[in-house]
N, CA, C and O atoms as a GROMACS GRO file, in nm:
protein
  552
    1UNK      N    1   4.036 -10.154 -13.050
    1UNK     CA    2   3.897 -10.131 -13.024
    1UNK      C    3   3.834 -10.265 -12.993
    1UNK      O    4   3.832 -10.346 -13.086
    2UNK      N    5   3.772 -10.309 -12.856
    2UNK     CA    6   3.696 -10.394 -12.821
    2UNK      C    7   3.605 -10.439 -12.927
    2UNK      O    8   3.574 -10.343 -12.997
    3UNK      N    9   3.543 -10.564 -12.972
    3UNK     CA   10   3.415 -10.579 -13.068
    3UNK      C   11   3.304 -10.650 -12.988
    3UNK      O   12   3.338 -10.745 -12.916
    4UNK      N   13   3.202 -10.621 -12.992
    4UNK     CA   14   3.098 -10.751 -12.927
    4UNK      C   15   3.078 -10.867 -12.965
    4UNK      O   16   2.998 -10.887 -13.056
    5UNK      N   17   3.137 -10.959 -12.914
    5UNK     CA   18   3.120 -11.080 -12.980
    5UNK      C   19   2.986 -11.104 -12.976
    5UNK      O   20   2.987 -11.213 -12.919
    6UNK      N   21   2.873 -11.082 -12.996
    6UNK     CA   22   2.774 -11.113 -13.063
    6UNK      C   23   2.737 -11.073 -13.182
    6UNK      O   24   2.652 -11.125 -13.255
    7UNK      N   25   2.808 -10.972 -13.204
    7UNK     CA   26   2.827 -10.875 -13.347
    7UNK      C   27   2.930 -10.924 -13.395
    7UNK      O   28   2.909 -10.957 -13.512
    8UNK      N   29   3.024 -10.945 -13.365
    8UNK     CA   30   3.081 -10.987 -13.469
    8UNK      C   31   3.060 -11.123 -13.505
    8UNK      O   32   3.078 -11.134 -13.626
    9UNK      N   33   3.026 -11.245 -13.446
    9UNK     CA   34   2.921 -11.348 -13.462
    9UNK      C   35   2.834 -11.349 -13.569
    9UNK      O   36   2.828 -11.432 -13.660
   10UNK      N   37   2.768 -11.250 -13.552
   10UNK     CA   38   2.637 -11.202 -13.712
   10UNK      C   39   2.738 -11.200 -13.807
   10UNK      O   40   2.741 -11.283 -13.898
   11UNK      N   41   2.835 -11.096 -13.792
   11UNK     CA   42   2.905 -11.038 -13.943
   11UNK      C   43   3.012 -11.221 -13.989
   11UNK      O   44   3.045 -11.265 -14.100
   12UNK      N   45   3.030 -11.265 -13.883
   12UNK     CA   46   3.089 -11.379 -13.962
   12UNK      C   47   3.013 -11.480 -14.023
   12UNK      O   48   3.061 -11.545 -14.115
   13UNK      N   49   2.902 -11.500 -13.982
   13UNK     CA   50   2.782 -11.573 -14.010
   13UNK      C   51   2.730 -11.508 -14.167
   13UNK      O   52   2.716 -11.570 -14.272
   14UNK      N   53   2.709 -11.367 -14.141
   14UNK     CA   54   2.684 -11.316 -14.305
   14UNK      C   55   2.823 -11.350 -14.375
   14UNK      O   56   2.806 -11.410 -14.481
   15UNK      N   57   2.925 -11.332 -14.349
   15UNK     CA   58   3.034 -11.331 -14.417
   15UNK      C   59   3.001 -11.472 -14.481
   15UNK      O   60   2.977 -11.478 -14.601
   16UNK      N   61   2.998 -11.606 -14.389
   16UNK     CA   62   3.044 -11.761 -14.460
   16UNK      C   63   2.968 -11.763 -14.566
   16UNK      O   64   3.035 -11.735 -14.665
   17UNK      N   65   2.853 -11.786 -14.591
   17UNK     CA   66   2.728 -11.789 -14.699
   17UNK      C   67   2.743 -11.677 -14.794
   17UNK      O   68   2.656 -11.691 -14.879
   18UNK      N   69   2.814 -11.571 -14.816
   18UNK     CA   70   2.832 -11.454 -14.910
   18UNK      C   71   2.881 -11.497 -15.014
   18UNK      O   72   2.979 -11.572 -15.004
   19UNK      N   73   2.817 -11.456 -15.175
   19UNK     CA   74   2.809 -11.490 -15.252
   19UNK      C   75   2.756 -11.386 -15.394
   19UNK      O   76   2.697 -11.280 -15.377
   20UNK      N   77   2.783 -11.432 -15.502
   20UNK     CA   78   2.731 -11.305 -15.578
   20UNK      C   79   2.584 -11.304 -15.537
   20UNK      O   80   2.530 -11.203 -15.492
   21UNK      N   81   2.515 -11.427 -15.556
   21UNK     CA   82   2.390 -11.418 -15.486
   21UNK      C   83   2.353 -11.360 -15.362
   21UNK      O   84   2.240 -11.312 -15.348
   22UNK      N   85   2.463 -11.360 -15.245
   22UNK     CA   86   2.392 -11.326 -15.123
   22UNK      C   87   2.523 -11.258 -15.095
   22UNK      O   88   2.631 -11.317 -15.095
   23UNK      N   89   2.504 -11.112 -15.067
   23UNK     CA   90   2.586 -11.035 -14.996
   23UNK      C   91   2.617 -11.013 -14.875
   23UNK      O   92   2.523 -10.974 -14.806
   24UNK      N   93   2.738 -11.026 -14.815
   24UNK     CA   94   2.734 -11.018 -14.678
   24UNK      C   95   2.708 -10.880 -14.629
   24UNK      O   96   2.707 -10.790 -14.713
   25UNK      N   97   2.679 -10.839 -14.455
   25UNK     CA   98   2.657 -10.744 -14.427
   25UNK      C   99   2.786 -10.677 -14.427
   25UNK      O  100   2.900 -10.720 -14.415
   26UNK      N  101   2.716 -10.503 -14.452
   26UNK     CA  102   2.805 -10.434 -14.469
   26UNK      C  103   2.848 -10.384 -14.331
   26UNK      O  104   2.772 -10.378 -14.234
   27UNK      N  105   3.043 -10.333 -14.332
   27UNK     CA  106   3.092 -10.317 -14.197
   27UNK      C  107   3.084 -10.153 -14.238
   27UNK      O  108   3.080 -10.133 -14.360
   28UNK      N  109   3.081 -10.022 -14.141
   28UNK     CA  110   3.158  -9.935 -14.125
   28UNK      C  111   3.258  -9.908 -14.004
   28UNK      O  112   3.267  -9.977 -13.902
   29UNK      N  113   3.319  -9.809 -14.030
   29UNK     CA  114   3.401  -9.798 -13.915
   29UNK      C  115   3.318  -9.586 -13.889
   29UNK      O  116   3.309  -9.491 -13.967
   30UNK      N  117   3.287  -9.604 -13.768
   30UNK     CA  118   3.284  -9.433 -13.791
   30UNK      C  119   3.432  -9.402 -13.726
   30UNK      O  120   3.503  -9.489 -13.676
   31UNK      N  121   3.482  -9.204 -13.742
   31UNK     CA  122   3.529  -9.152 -13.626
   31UNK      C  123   3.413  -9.048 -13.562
   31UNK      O  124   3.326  -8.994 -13.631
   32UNK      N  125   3.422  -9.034 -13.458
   32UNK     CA  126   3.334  -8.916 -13.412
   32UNK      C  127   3.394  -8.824 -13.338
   32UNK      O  128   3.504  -8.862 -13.297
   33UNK      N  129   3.351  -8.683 -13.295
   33UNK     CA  130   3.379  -8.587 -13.302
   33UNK      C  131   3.513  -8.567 -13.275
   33UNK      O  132   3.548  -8.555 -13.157
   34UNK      N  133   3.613  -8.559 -13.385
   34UNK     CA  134   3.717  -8.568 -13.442
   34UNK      C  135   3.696  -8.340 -13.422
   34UNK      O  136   3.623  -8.254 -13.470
   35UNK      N  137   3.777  -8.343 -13.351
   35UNK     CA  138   3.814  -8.223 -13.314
   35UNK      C  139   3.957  -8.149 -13.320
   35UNK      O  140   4.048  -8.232 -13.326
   36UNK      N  141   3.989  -8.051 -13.319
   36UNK     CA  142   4.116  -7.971 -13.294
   36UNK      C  143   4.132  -7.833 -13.397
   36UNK      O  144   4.031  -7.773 -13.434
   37UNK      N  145   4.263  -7.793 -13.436
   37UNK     CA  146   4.274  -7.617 -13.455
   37UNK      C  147   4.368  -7.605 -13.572
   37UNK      O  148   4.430  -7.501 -13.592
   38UNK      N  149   4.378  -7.719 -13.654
   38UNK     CA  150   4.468  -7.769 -13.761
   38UNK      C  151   4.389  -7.850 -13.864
   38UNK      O  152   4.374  -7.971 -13.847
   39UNK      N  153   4.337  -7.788 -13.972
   39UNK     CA  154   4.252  -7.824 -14.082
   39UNK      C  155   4.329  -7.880 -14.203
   39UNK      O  156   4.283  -7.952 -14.291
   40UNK      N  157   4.501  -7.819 -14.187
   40UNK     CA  158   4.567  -7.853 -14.295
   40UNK      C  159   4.622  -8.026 -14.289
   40UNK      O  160   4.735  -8.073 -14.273
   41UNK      N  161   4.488  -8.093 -14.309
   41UNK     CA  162   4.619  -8.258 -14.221
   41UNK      C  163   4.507  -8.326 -14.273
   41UNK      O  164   4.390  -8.287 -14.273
   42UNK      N  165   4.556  -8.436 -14.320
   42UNK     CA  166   4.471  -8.581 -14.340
   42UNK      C  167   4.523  -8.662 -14.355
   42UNK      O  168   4.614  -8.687 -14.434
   43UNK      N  169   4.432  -8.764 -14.220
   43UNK     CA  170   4.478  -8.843 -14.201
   43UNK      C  171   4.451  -8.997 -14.281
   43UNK      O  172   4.364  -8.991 -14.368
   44UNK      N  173   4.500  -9.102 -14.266
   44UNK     CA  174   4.507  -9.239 -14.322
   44UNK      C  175   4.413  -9.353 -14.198
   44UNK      O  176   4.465  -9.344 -14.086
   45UNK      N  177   4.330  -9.419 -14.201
   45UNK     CA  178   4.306  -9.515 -14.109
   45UNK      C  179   4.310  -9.645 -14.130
   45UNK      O  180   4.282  -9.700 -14.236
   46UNK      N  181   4.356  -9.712 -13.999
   46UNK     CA  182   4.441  -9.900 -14.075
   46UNK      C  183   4.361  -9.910 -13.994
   46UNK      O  184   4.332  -9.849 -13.891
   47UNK      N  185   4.291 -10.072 -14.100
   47UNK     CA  186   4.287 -10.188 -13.957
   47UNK      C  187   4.322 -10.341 -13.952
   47UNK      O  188   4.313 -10.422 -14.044
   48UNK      N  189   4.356 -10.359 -13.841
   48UNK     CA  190   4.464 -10.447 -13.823
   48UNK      C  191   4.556 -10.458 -13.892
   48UNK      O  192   4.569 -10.543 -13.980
   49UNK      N  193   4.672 -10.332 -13.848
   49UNK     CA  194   4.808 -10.323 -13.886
   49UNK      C  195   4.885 -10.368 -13.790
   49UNK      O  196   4.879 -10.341 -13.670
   50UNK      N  197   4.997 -10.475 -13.876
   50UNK     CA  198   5.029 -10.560 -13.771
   50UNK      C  199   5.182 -10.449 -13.668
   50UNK      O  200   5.260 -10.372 -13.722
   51UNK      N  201   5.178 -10.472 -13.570
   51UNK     CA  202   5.298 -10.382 -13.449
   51UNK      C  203   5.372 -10.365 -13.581
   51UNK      O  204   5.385 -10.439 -13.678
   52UNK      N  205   5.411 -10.253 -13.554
   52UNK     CA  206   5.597 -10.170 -13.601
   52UNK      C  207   5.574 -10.203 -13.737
   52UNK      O  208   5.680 -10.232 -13.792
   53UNK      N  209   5.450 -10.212 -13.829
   53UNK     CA  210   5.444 -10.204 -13.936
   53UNK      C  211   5.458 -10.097 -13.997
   53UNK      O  212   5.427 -10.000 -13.928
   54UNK      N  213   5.504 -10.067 -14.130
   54UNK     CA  214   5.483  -9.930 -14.182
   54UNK      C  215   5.353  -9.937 -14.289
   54UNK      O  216   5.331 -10.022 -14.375
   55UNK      N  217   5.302  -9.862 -14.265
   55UNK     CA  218   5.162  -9.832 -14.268
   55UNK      C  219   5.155  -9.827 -14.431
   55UNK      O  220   5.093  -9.929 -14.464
   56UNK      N  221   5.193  -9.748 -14.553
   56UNK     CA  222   5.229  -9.780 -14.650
   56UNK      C  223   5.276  -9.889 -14.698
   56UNK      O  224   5.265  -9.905 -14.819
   57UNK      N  225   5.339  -9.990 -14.622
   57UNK     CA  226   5.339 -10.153 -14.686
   57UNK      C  227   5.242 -10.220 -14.694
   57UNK      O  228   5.263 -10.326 -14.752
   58UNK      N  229   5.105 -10.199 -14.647
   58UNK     CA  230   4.975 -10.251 -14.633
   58UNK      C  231   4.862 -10.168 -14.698
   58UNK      O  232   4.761 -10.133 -14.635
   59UNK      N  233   4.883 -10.144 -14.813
   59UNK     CA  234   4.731 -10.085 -14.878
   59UNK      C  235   4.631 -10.161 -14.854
   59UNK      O  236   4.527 -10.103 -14.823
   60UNK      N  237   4.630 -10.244 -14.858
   60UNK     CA  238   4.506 -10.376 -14.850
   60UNK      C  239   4.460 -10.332 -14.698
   60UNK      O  240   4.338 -10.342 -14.680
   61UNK      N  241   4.512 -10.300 -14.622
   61UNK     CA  242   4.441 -10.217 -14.442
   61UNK      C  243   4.426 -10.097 -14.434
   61UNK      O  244   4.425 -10.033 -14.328
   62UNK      N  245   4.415 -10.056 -14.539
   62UNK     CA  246   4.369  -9.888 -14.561
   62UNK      C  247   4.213  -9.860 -14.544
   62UNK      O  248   4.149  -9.836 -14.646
   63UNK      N  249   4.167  -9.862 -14.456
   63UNK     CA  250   4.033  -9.808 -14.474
   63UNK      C  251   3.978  -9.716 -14.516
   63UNK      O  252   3.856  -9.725 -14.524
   64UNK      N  253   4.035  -9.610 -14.553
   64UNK     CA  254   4.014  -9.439 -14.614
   64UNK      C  255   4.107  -9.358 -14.539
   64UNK      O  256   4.167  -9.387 -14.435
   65UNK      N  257   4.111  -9.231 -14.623
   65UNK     CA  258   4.216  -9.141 -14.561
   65UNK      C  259   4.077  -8.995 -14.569
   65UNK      O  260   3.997  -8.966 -14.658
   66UNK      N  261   4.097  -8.942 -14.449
   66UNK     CA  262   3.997  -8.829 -14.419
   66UNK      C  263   4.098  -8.687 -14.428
   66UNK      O  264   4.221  -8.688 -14.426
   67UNK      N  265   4.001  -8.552 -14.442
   67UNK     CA  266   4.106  -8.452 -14.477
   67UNK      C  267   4.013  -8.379 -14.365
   67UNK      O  268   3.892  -8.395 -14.348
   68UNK      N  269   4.085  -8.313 -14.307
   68UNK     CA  270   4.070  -8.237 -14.184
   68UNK      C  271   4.006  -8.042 -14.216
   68UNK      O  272   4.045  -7.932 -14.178
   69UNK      N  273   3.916  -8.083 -14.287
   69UNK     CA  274   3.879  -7.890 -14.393
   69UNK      C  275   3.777  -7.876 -14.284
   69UNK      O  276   3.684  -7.952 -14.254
   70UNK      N  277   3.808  -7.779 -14.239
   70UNK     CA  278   3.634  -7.768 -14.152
   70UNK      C  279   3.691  -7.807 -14.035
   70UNK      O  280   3.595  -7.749 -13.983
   71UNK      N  281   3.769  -7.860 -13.917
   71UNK     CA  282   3.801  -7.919 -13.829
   71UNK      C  283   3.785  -7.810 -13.689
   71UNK      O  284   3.755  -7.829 -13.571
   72UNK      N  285   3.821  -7.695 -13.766
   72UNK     CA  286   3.896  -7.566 -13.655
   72UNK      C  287   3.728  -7.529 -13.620
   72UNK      O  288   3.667  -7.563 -13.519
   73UNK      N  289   3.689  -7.470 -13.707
   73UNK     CA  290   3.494  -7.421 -13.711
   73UNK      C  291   3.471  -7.522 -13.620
   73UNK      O  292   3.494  -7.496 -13.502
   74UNK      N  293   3.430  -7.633 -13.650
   74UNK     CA  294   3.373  -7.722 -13.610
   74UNK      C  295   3.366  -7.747 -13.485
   74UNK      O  296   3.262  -7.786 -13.432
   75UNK      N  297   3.519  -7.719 -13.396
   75UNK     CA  298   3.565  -7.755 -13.334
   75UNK      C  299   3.504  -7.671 -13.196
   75UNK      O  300   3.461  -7.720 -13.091
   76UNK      N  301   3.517  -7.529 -13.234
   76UNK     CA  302   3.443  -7.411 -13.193
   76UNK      C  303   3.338  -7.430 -13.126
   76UNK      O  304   3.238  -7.481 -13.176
   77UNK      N  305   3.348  -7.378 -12.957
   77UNK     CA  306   3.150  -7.460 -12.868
   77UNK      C  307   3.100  -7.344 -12.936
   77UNK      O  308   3.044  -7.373 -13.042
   78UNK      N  309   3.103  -7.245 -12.914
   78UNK     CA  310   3.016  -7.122 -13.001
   78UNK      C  311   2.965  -7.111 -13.146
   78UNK      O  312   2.892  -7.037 -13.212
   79UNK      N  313   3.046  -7.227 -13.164
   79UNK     CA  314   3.008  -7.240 -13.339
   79UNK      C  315   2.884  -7.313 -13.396
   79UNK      O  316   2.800  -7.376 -13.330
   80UNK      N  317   2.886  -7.299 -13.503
   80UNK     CA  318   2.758  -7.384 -13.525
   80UNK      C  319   2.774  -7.516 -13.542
   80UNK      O  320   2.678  -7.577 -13.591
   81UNK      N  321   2.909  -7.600 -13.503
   81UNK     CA  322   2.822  -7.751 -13.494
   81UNK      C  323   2.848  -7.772 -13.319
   81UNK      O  324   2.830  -7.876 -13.257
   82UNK      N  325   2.894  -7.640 -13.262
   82UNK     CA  326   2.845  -7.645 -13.107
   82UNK      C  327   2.954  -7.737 -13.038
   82UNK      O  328   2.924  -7.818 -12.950
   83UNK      N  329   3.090  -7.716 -13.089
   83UNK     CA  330   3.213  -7.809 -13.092
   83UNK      C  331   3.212  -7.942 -13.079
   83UNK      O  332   3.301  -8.008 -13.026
   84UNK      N  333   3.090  -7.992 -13.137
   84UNK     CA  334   3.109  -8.146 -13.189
   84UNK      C  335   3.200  -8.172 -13.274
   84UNK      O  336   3.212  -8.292 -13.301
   85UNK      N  337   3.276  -8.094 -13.330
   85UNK     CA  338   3.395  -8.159 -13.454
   85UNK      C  339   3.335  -8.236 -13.551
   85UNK      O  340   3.214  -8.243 -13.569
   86UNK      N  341   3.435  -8.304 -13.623
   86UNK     CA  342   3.386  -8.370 -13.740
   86UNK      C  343   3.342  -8.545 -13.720
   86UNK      O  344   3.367  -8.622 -13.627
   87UNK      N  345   3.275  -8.563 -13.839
   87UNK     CA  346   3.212  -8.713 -13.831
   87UNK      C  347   3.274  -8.775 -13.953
   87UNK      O  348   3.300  -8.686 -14.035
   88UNK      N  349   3.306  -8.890 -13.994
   88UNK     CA  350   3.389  -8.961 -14.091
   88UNK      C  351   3.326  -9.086 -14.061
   88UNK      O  352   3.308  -9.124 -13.945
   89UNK      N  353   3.291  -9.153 -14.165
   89UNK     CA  354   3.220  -9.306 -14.205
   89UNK      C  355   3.272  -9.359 -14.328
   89UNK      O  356   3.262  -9.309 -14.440
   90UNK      N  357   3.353  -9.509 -14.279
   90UNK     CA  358   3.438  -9.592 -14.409
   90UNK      C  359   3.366  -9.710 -14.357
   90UNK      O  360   3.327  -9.746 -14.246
   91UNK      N  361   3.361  -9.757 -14.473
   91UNK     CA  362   3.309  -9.883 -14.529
   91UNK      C  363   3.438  -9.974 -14.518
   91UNK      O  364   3.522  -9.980 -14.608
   92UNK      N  365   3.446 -10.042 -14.407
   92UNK     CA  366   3.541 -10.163 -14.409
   92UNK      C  367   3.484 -10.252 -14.469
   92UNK      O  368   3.549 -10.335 -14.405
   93UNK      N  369   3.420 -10.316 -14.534
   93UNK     CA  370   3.345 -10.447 -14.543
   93UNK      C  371   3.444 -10.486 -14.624
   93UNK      O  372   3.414 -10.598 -14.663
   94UNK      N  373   3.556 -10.450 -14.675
   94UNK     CA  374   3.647 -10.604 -14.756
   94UNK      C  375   3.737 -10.637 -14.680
   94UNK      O  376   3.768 -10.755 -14.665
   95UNK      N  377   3.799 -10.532 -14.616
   95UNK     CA  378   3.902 -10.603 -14.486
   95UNK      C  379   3.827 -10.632 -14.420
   95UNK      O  380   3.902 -10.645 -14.323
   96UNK      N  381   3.699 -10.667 -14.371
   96UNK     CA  382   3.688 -10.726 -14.240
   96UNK      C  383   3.614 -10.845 -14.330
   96UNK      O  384   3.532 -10.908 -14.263
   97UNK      N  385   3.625 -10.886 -14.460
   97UNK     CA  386   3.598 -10.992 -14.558
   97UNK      C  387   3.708 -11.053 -14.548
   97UNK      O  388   3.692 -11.164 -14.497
   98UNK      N  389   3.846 -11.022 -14.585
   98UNK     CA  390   3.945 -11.044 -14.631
   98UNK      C  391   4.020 -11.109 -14.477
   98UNK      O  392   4.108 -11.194 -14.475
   99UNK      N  393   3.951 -11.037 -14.345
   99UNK     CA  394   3.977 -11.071 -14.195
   99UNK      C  395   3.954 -11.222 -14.216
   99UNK      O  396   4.035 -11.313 -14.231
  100UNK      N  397   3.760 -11.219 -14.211
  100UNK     CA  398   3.760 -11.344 -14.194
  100UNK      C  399   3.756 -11.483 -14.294
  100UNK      O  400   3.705 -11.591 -14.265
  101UNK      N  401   3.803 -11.458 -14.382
  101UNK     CA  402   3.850 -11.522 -14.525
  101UNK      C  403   3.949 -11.557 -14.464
  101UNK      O  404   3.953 -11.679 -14.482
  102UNK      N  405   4.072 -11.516 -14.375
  102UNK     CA  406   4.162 -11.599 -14.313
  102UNK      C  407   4.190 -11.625 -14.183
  102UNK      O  408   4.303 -11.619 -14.134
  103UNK      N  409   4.102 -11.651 -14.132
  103UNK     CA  410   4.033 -11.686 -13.996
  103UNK      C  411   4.100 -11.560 -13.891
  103UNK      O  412   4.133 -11.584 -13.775
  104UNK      N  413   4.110 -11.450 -13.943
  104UNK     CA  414   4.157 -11.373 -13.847
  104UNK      C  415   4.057 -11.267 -13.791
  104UNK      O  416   4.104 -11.157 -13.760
  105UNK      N  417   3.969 -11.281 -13.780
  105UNK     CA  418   3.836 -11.188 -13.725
  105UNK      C  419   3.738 -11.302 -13.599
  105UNK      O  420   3.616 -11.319 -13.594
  106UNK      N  421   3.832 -11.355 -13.522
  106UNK     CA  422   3.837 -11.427 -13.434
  106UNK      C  423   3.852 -11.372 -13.303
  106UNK      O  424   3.812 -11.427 -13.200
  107UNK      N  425   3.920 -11.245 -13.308
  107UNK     CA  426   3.980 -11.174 -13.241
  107UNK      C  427   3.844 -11.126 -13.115
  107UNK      O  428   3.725 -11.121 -13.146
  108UNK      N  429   3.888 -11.100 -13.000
  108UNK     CA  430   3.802 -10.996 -12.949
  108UNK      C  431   3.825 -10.845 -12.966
  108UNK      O  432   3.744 -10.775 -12.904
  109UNK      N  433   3.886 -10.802 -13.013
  109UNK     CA  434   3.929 -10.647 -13.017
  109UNK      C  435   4.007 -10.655 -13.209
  109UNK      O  436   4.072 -10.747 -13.257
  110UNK      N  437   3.966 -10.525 -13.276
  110UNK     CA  438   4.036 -10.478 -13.431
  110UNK      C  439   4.138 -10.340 -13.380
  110UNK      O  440   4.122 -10.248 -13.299
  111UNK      N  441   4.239 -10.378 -13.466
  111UNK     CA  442   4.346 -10.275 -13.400
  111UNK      C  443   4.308 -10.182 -13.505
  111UNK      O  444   4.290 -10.211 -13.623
  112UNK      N  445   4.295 -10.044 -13.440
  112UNK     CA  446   4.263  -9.925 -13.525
  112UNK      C  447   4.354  -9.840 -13.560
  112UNK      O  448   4.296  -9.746 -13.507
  113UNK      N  449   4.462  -9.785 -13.610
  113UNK     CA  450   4.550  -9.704 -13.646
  113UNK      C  451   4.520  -9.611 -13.730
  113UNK      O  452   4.492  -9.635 -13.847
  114UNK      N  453   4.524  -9.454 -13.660
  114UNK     CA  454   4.521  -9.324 -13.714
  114UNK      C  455   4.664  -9.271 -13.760
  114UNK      O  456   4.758  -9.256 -13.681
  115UNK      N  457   4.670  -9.245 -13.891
  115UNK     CA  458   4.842  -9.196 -13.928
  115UNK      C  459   4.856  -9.084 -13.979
  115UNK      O  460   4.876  -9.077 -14.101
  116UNK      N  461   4.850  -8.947 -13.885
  116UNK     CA  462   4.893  -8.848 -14.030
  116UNK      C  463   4.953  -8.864 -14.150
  116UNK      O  464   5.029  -8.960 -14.147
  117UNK      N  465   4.949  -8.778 -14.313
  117UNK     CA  466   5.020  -8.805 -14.375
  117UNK      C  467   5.131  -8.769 -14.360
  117UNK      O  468   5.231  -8.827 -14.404
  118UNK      N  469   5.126  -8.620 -14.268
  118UNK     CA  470   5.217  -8.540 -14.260
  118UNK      C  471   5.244  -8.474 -14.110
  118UNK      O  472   5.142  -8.428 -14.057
  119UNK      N  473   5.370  -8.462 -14.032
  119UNK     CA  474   5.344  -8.454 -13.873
  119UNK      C  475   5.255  -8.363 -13.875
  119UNK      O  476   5.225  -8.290 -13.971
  120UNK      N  477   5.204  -8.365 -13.752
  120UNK     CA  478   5.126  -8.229 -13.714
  120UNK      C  479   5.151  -8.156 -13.630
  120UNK      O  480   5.180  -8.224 -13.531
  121UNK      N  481   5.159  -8.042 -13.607
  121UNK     CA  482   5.215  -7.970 -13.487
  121UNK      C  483   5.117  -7.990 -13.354
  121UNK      O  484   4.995  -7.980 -13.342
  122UNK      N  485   5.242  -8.029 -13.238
  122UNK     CA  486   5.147  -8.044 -13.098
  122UNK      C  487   5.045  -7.954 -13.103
  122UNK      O  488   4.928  -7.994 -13.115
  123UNK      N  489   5.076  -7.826 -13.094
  123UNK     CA  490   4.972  -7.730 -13.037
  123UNK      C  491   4.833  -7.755 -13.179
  123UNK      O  492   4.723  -7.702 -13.167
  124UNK      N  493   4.865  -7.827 -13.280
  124UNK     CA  494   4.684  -7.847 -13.313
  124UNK      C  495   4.600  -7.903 -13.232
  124UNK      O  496   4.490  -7.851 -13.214
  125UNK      N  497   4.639  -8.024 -13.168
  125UNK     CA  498   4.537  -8.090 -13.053
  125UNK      C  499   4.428  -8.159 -13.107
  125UNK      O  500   4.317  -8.149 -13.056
  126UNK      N  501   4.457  -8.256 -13.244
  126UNK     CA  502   4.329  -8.346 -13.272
  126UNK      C  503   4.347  -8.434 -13.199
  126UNK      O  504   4.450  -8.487 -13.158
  127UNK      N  505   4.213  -8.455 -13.176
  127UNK     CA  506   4.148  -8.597 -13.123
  127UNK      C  507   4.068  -8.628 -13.170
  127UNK      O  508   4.015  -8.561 -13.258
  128UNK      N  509   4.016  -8.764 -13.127
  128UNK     CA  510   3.905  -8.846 -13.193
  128UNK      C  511   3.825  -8.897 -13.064
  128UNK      O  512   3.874  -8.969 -12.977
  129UNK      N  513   3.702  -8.851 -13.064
  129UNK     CA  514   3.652  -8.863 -12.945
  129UNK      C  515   3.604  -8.985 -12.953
  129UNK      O  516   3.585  -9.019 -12.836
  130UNK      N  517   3.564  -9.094 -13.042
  130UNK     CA  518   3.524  -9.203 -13.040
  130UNK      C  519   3.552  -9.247 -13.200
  130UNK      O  520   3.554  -9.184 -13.306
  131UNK      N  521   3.578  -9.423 -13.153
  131UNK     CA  522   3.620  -9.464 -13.253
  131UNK      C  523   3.517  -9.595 -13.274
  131UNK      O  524   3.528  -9.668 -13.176
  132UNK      N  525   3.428  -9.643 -13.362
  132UNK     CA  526   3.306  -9.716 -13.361
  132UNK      C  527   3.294  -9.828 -13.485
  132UNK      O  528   3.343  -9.778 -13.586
  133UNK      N  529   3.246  -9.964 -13.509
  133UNK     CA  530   3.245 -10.003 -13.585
  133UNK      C  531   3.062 -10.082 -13.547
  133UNK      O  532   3.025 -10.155 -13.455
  134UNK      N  533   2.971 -10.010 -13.693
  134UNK     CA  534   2.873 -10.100 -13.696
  134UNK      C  535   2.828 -10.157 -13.824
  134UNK      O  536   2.852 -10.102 -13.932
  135UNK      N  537   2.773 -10.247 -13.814
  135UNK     CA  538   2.696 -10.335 -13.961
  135UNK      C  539   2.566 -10.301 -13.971
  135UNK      O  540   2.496 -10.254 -13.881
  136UNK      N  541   2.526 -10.333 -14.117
  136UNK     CA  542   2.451 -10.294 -14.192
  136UNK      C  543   2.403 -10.452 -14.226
  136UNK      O  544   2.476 -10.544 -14.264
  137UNK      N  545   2.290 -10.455 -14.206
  137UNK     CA  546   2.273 -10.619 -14.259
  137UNK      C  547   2.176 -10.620 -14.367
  137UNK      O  548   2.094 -10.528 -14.376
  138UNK      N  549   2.177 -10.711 -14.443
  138UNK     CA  550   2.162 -10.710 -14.546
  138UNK      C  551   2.014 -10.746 -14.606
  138UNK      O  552   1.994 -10.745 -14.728
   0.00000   0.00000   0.00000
């Protein structure tokens, strides 16, 4: 996922000076309309997991794991959320602390990794229609 380097500029700027006294701004990551026909699945989200890592060797890049209840409804244009699918909001703010605590939020782009826990069958068809990271300043 691309970042704006002017945003992420701020968040490193709050980050250096953070302190029990002064908190840095807070990161989220959203997903948005996270759609498909398979409710039984939840997934795990990394960030910056390094290539051909296994995703379980890195708790510390776990951003939250989301459960897919509601996905199929949702998903539905006739339905009532009018097939927007689902919305999911994690609070990265210690990995992207822990980023630039070792000068690695330097980057122009955070690698985002979605992992079922468990395969999913093709014919469910999730997607994630957008994948977003904004701050909260303090």
């Amino acid at each position: 996922m691309k970042l704006d380097a002017g945003v992420r500029r701020k968040v490193s700027a709050s980050l250096a000076p953070a302190s029990e006294a002064a908190e840095p701004d807070r990161v989220f990551l959203h997903l948005e309309n996270v759609r498909g026909t398979f409710d039984a699945s939840v997934l795990s989200v990394y960030i910056n997991l390094p290539e051909g890592a296994r995703p379980g060797d890195h708790p510390e890049l776990l951003a939250g794991s989301v459960g897919l209840f509601g996905l199929r409804k949702s998903s539905l244009e006739d339905g009532a959320h009018g097939g927007q699918g689902l919305t999911f909001v994690m609070d990265i703010t210690k990995i992207v602390d822990a980023l630039h605590l070792s000068n690695a939020l330097t980057v122009d782009a955070l690698p985002v990794r979605i992992v079922p826990h468990r395969p999913i069958p093709e014919q469910a068809n999730i997607t994630v229609g957008r994948v977003s990271v904004y701050r909260q300043g303090r």
